[in-house]
C-alpha positions in Angstrom: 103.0 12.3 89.1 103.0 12.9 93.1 106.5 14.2 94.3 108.7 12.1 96.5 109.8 13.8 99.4 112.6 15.2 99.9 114.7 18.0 102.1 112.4 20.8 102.8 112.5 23.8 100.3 112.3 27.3 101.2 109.4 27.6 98.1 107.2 24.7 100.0 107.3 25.3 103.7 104.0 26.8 103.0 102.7 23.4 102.5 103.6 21.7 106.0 100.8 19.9 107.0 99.2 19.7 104.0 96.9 16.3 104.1 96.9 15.9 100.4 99.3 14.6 97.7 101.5 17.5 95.9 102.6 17.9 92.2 104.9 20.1 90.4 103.3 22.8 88.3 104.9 20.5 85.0 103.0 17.5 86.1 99.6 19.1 86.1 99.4 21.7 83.6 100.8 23.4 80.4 102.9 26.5 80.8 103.3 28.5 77.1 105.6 31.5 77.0 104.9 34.7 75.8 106.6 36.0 72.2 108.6 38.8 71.3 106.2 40.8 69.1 107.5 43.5 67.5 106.9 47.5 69.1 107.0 48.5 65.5 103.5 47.1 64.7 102.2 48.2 68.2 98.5 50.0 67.6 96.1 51.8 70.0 93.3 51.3 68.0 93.7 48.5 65.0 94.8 44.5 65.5 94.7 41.8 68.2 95.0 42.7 71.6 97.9 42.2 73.0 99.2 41.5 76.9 101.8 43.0 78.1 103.0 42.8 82.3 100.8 46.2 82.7 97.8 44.8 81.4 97.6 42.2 84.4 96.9 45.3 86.7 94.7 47.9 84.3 92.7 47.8 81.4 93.7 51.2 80.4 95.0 52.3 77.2 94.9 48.8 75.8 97.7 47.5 73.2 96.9 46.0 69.6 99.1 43.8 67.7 98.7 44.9 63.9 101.1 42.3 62.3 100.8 38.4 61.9 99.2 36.7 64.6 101.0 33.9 66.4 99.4 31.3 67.3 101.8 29.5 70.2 100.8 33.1 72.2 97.1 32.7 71.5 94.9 33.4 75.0 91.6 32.4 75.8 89.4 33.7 78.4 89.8 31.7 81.6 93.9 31.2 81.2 96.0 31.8 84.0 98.9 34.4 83.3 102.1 35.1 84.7 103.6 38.4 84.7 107.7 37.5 85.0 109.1 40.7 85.9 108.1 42.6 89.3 105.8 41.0 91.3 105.4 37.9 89.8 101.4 38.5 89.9 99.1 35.6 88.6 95.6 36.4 87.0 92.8 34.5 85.0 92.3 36.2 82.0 88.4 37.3 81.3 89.2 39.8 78.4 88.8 38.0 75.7 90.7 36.5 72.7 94.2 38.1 72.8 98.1 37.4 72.2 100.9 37.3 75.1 103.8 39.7 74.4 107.3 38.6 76.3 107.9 37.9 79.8 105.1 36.5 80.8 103.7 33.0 80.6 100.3 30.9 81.0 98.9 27.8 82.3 96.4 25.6 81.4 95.8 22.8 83.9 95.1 19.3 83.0 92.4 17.4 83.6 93.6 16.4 87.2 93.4 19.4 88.7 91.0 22.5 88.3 92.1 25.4 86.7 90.6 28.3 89.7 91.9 26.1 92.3 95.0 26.6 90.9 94.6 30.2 90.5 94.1 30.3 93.8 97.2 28.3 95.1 99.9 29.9 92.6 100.0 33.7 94.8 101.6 32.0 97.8 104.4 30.0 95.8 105.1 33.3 93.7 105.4 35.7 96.2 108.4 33.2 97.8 110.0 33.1 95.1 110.1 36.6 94.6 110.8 37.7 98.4 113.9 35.3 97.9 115.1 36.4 94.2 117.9 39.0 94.4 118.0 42.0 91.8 119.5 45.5 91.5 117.0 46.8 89.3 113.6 44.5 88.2 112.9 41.2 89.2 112.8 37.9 87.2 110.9 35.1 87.1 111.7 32.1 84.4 109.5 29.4 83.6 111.5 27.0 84.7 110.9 28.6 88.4 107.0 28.5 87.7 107.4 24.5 86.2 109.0 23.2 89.3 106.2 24.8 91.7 104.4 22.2 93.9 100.9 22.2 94.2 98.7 20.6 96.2 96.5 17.8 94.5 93.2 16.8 96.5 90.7 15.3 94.7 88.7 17.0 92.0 85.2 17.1 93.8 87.5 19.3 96.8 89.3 21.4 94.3 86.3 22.4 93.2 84.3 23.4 96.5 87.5 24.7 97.7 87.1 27.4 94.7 83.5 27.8 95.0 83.7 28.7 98.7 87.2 31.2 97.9 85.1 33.0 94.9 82.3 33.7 97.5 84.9 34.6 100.6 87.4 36.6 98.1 84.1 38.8 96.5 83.0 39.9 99.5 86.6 40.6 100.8 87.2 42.3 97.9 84.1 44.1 97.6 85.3 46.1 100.8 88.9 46.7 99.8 87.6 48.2 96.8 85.5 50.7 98.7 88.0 51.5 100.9 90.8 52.2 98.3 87.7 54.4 96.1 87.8 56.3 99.7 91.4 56.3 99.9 91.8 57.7 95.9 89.1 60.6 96.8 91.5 61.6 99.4 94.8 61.3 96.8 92.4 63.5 94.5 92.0 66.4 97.5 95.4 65.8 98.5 96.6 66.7 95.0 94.1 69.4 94.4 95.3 71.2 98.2 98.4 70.8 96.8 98.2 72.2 93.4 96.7 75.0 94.4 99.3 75.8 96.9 102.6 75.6 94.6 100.9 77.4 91.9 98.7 80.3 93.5 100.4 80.7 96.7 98.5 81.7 99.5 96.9 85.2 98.6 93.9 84.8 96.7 94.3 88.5 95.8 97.7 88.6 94.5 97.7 89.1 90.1 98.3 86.5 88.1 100.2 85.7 85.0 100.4 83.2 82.4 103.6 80.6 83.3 103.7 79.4 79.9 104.3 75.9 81.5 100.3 73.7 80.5 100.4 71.8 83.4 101.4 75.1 85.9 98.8 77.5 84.8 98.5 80.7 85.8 100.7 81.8 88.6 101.2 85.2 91.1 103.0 87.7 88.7 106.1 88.3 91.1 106.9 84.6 90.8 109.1 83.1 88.2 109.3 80.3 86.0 112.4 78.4 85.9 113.7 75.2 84.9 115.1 72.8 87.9 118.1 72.1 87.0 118.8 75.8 87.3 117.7 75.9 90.9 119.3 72.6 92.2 121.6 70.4 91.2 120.9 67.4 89.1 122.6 64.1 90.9 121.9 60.8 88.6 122.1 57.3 90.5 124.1 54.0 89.8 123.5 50.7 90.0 126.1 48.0 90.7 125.9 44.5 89.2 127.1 41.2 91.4 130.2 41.7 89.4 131.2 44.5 91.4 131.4 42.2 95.0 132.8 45.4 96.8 129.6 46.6 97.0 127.2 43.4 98.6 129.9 42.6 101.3 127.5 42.6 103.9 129.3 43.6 107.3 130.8 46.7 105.8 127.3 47.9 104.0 126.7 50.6 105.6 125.4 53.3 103.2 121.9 53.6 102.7 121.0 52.8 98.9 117.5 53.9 97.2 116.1 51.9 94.7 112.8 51.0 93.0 112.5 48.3 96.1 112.0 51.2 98.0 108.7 52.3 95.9 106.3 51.8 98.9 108.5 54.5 101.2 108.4 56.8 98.4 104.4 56.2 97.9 103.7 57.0 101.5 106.1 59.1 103.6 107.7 62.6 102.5 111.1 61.5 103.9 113.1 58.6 103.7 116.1 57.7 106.0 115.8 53.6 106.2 116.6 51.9 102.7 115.4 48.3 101.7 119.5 47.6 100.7 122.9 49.9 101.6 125.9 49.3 99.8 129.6 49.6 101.1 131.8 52.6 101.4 134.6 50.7 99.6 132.5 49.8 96.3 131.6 53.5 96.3 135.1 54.2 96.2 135.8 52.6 93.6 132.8 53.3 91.0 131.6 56.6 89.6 128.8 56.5 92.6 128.5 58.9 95.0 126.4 60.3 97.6 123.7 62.8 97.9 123.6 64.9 100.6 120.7 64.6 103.4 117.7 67.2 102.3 118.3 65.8 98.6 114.9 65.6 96.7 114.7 62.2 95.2 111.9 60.7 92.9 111.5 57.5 90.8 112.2 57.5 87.0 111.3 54.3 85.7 108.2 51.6 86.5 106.1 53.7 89.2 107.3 57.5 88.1 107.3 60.4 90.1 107.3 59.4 93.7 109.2 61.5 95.8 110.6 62.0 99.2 113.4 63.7 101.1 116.8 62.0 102.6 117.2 62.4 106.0 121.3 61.3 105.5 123.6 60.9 103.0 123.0 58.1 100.6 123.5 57.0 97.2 120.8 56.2 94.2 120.2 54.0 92.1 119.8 54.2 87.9 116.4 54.6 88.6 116.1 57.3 91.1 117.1 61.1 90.5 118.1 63.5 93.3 117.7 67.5 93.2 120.3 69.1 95.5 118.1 72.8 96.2 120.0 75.8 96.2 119.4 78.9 97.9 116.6 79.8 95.7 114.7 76.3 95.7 113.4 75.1 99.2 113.7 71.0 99.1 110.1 70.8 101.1 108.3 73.1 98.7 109.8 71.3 95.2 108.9 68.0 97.1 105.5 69.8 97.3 105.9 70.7 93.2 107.1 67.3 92.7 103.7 65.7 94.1 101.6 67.7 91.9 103.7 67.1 88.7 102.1 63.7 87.2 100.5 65.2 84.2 103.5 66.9 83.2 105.6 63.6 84.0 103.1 61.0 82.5 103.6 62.9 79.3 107.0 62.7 79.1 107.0 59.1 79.7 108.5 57.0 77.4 107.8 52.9 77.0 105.4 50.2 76.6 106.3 47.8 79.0 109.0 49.1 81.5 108.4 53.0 81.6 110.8 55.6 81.8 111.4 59.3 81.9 114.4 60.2 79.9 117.7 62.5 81.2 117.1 64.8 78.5 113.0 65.3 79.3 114.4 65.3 83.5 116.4 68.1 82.6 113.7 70.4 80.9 111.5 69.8 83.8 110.1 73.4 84.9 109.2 74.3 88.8 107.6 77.9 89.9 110.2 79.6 92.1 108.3 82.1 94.7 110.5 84.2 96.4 112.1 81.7 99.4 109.8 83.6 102.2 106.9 82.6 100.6 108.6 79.0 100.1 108.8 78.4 103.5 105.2 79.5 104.1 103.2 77.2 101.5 105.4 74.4 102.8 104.4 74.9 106.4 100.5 75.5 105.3 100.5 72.7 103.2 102.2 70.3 106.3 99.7 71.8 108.4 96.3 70.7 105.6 97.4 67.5 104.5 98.1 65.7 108.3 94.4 64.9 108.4 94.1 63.8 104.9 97.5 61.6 105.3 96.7 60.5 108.6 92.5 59.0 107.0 94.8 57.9 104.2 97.3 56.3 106.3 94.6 54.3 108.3 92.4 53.3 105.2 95.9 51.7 104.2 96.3 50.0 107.4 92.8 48.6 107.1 93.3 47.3 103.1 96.7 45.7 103.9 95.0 43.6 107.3 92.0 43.0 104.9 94.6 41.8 102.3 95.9 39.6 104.8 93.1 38.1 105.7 92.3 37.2 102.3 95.5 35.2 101.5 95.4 33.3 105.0 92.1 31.9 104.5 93.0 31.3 100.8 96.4 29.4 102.4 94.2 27.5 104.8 91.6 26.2 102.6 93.8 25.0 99.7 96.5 23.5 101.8 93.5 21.8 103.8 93.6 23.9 107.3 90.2 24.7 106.8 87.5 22.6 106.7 85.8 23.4 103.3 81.3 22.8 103.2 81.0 20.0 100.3 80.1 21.9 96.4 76.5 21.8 96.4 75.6 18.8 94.1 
């Protein structure tokens, strides 16, 4: 059924101009949730595969389902899923025969319209919606969201050139991203490796070493010490307020700077953080058991992406999901920020979860750091600064040339299934 028209939404401004009739997602597919399967019967090596949000993104460590099968969540190779918490992303599934856990959902398009032209239209839609959903902590997408999505509905014959001509375009496009972000990781490997080395050895290659009885520290100079963080800085835990707490989102008098896991891509790629994605207001602060930390705090993530890490350049508060170490006078914030980008074996082992990952309080506060004495602090912080600004600066420009690439690859995909671009006929 084409839509009427009607006022112009938000979700389908996208579409102005289109030449062809739209639909609504319900009108020209099948949308089946995911089910609540059970972690108890959860197996890395025996049962159906399962699909969980992470899987959409990596095929690592894959999950099995060793219980009853259901078969509303069965998935077939070529299905179009959903992840419903995040990013919203959309993929066609080419793994084979599997079940979908919660929180996501798939489509299967009717005969009407062609299932990888529709693959290729959902991204756009999505990421609207999720640009204009509000959360505190993860984002949700329901199904009823995805059902009301409009679509544009050309005939079949275009559909399907249009998706031939995006899988050739999109290959090659991605062909090239992929090389540049296998460049990009090879610098995250010496980065880390520089790094490493630094924290752990110092900067005399002569100086004895000694076991730090930590498995992910090593050996380490012999007049350093071991101790645990939380004995070197203060531990300061975040809070999240919920819309029933109005005090906080009254937007003229938000003033306080606020991390949270929206502010994951700041983390990723800058040592210090002074602009937040949201700030709160001084007078929901007052009256909640939030506080804030002071500038120089060293904060990193705790849940979803864990471990990134930067340091505040002003006061602000924290979110649930973001930790903050105060340093004291034996801890220098720059060099545990150093520690802190080296940590991901010992942090990937303490984390806990299937689907939304965490790092518990009582694991945070057993985390260990090497404590050089501060002299020696200051000096591996200022070497390390000094060998990483041309490997941040090729990593930096590799990520400006992946996200214009990226670009690129969603406004041609816009213009050809909205019918900007004129698309050759599908070879008969």
């Amino acid at each position: 059924m084409t839509t009427t028209e009607g006022p112009m939404e938000v979700e389908t401004q996208w579409l102005v101009g289109c030449p062809w009739p739209l639909a609504r997602v319900q009108d020209a597919s099948t949308l089946v949730n995911g089910f609540p399967f059970p972690s108890s019967n959860f197996s890395s090596a025996s049962g159906l595969r399962l699909i969980r949000i992470r899987d959409l993104a990596s095929d690592e460590a894959p999950i099995y389902f060793d219980g009853p099968a259901v078969p509303s969540a069965w998935v077939s190779n070529g299905d179009l899923i959903i992840g419903m918490d995040g990013d919203f992303q959309v993929v066609e599934w080419s793994r084979g025969p599997a079940l979908l856990n919660q929180r996501l959902c798939l489509l299967r398009a009717n005969p009407r319209l062609e299932q990888r032209f529709l693959l290729y239209v959902l991204p756009t839609p999505l990421k609207l919606i999720n640009d204009l959903t509000y959360f505190t902590t993860v984002k949700h997408l329901s199904s009823g969201q995805v059902l009301k999505i409009r679509v544009p509905l050309p005939p079949l014959p275009t559909q399907r050139a249009i998706a031939a001509f995006l899988d050739r375009k999109t290959a090659a496009l991605d062909e090239l991203v992929q090389a540049k972000e296998a460049l990009r990781a090879l610098l995250a490997e010496k980065r880390t490796a520089l790094i490493h080395r630094a924290v752990t050895r110092g900067l005399n290659p002569d100086a004895p070493l000694k076991d730090s009885g930590i498995a992910w520290l090593g050996r380490i100079p012999a007049h350093w010490s071991v101790r645990r963080v939380k004995y070197v800085c203060q531990l300061e835990t975040g809070h999240t307020p919920s819309r029933a707490e109005p005090d906080y989102w009254v937007d003229h008098e938000c003033t306080i700077p606020w991390v949270s896991l929206n502010d994951t891509k700041t983390l990723k790629d800058a040592d210090f953080i002074s602009e937040t994605t949201y700030r709160i207001s001084p007078r929901g602060m007052a009256n909640s058991s939030a506080h804030l930390v002071p500038a120089g705090t060293v904060v990193f993530t705790r849940d979803a992406t864990i471990g990134l890490a930067a340091i505040t350049t002003r006061p602000m508060a924290l979110s649930q999901h973001i930790i903050g170490w105060v340093c004291g006078p034996e801890m220098l914030n720059h060099y545990l920020l150093r520690v802190m980008d080296t940590m991901s074996p010992e942090l990937e082992r303490l984390t806990l979860g299937a689907t939304i990952r965490t790092i518990g309080m009582s694991a945070i506060r057993e985390l260990a750091t090497p404590v050089p004495p501060r002299g020696e602090q200051v000096a591996i912080a200022e070497w390390l600064d000094g060998q990483l600004q041309p490997v941040d600066e090729a990593r930096d420009l590799l990520r400006q040339q992946i996200e214009l690439l990226k670009e690129y690859r969603q406004a041609l995909i816009t213009a050809a299934v909205t019918g900007q671009l004129d698309v050759p006929a599908e070879a008969p």
